[in-house]
N, CA and C atoms as an extended XYZ file, in Angstrom:
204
Properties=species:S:1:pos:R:3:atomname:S:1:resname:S:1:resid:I:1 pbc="F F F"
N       -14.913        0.523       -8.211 N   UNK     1
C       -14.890        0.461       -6.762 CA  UNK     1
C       -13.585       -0.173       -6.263 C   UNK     1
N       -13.156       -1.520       -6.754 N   UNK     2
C       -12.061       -1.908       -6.191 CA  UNK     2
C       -10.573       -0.672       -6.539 C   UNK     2
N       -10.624       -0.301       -7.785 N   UNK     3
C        -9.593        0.749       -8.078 CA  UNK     3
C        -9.550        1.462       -7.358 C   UNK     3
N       -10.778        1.886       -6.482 N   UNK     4
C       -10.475        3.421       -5.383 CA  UNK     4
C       -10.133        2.369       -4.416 C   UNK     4
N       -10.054        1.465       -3.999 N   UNK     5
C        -9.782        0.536       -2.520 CA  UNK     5
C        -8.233        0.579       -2.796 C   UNK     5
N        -7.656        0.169       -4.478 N   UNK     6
C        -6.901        0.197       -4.080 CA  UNK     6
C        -5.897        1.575       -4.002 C   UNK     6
N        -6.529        2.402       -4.594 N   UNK     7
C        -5.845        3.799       -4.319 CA  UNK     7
C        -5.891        4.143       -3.258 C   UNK     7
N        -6.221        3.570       -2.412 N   UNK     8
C        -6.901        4.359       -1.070 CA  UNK     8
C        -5.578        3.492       -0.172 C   UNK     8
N        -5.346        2.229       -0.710 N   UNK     9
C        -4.484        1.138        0.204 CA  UNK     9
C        -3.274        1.565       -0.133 C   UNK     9
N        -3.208        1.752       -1.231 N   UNK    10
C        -1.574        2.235       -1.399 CA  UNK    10
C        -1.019        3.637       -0.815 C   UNK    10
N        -2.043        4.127       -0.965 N   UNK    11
C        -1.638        5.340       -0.008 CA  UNK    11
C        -1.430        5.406        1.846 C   UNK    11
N        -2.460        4.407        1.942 N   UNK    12
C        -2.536        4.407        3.260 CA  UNK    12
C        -1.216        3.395        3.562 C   UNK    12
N        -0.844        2.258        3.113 N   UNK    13
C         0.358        1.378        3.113 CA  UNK    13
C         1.473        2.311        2.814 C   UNK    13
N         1.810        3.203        1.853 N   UNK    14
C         2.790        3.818        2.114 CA  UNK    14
C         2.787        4.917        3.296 C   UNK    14
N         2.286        5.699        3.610 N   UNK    15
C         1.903        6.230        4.883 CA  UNK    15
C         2.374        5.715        6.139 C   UNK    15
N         1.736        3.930        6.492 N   UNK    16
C         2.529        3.177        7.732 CA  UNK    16
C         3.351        3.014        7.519 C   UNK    16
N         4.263        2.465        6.061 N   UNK    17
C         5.397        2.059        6.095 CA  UNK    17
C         6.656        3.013        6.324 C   UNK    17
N         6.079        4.504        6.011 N   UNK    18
C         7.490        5.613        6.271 CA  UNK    18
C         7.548        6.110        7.177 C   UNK    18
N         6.306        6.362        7.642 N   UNK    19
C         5.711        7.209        9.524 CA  UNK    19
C         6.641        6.365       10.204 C   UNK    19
N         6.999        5.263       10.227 N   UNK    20
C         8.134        4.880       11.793 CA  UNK    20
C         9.662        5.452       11.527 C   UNK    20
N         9.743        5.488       10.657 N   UNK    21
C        11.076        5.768       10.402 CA  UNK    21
C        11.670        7.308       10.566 C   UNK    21
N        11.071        8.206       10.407 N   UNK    22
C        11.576        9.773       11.276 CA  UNK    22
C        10.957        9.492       13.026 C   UNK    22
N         9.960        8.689       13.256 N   UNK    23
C         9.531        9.126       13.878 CA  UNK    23
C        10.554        7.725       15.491 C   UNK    23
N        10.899        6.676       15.072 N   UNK    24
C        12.167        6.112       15.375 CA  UNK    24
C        13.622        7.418       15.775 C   UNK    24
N        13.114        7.816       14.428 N   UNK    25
C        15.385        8.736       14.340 CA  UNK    25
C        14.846        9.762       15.360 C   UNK    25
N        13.305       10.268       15.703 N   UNK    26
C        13.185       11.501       16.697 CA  UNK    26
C        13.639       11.135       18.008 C   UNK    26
N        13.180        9.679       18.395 N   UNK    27
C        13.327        9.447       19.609 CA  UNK    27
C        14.781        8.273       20.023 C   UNK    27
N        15.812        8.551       19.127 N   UNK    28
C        16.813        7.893       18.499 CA  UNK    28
C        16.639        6.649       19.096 C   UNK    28
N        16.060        6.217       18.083 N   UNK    29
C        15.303        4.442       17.532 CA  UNK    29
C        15.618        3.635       18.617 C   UNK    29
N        14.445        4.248       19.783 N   UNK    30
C        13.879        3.792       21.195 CA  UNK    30
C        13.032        2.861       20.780 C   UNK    30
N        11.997        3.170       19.614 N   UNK    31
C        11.164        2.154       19.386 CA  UNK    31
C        11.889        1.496       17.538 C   UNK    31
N        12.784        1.059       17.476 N   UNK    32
C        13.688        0.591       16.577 CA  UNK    32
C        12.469       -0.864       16.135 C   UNK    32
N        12.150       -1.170       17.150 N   UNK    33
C        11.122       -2.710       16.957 CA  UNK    33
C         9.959       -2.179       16.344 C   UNK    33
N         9.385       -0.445       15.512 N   UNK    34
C         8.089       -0.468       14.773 CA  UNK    34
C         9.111       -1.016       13.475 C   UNK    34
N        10.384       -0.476       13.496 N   UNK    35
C        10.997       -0.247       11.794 CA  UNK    35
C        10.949       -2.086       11.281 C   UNK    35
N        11.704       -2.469       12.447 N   UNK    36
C        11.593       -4.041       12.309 CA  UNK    36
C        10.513       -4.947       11.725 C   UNK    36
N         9.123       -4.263       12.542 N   UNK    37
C         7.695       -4.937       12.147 CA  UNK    37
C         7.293       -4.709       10.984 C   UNK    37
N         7.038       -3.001       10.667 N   UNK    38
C         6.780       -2.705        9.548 CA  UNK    38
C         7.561       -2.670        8.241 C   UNK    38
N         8.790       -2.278        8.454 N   UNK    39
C         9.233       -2.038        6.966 CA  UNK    39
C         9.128       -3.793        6.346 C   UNK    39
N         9.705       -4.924        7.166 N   UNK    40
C         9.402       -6.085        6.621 CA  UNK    40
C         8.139       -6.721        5.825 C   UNK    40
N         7.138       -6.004        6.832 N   UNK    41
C         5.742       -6.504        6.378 CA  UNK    41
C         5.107       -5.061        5.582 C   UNK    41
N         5.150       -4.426        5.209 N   UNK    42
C         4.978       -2.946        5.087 CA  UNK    42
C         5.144       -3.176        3.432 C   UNK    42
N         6.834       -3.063        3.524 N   UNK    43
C         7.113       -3.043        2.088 CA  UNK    43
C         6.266       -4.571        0.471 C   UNK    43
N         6.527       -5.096        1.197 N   UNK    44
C         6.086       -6.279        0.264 CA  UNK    44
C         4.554       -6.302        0.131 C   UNK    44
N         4.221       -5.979        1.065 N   UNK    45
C         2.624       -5.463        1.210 CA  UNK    45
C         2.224       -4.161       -0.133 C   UNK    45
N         3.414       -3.042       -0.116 N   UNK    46
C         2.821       -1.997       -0.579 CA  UNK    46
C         3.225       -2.187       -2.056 C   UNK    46
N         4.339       -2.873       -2.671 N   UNK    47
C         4.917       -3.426       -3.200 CA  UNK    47
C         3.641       -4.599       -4.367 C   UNK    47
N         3.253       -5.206       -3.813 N   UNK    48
C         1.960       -6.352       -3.920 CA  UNK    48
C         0.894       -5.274       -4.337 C   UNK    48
N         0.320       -4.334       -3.354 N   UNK    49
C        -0.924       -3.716       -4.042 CA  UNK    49
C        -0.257       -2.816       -4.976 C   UNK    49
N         0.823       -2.279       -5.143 N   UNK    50
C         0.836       -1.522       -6.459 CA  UNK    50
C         0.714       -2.180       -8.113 C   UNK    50
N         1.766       -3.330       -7.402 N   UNK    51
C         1.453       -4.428       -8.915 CA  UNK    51
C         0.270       -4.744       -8.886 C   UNK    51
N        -0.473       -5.156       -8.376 N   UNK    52
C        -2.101       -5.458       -8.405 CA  UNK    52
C        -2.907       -4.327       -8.788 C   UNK    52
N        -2.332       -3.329       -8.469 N   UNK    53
C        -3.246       -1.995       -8.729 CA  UNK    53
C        -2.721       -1.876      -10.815 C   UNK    53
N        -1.816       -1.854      -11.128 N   UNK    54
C        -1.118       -1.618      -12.514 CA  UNK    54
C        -1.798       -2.998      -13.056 C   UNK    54
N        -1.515       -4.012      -12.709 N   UNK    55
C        -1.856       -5.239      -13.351 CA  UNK    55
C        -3.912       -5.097      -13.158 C   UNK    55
N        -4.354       -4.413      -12.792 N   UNK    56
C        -6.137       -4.489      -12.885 CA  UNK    56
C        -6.314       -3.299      -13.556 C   UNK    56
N        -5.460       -2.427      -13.843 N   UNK    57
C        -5.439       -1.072      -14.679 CA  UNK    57
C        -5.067       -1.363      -16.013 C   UNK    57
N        -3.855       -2.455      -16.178 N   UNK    58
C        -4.159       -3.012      -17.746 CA  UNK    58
C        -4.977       -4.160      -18.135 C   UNK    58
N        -6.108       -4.622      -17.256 N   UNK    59
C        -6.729       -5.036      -17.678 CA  UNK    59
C        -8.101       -5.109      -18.570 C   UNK    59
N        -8.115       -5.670      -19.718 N   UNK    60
C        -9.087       -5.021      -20.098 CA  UNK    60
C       -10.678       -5.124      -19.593 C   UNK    60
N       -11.114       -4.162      -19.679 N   UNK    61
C       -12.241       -3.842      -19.541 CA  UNK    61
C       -13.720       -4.604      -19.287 C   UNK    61
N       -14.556       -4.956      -18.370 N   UNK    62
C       -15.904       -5.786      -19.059 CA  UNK    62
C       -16.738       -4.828      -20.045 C   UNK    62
N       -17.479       -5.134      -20.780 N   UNK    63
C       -18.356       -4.966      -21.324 CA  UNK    63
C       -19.797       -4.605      -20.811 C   UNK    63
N       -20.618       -3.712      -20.982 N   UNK    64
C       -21.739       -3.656      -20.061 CA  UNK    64
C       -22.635       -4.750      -21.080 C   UNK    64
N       -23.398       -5.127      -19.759 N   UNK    65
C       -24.466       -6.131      -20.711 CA  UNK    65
C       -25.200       -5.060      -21.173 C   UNK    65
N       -26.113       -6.235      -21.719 N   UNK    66
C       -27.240       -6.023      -22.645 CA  UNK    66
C       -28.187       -5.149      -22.516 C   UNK    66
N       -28.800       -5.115      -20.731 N   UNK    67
C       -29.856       -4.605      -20.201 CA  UNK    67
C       -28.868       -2.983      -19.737 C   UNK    67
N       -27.921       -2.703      -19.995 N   UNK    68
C       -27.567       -1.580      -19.349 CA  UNK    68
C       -27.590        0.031      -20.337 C   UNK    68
């Protein structure tokens, strides 16, 4: 369950973080202050769940108990 949360976050985090940036150069970067907000907080964000996503993917495994 958490593995699809985070497949689901990294996709969706990369998604906000690139959407301002054509969409800035369309309206020649009238709204220059999304690139500012997001790419700062955006990147390190998407950056963070990928290592978290790789680092819980080599982790090993639980064990099912007993009763399963």
């Amino acid at each position: 369950m958490l593995r699809k949360f985070l497949n689901i976050l990294i996709i969706v985090l990369a998604v906000v973080v690139v959407l301002p940036i054509p969409l800035a150069y369309a309206v020649d970067f009238t709204y220059h202050w999304l690139l500012l907000i997001t790419i700062p907080i955006g990147v390190p964000l998407l950056l963070g769940s990928i290592v978290w996503r790789v680092l819980l993917g080599t982790a090993p495994k639980a064990a099912p108990g007993p009763g399963t």
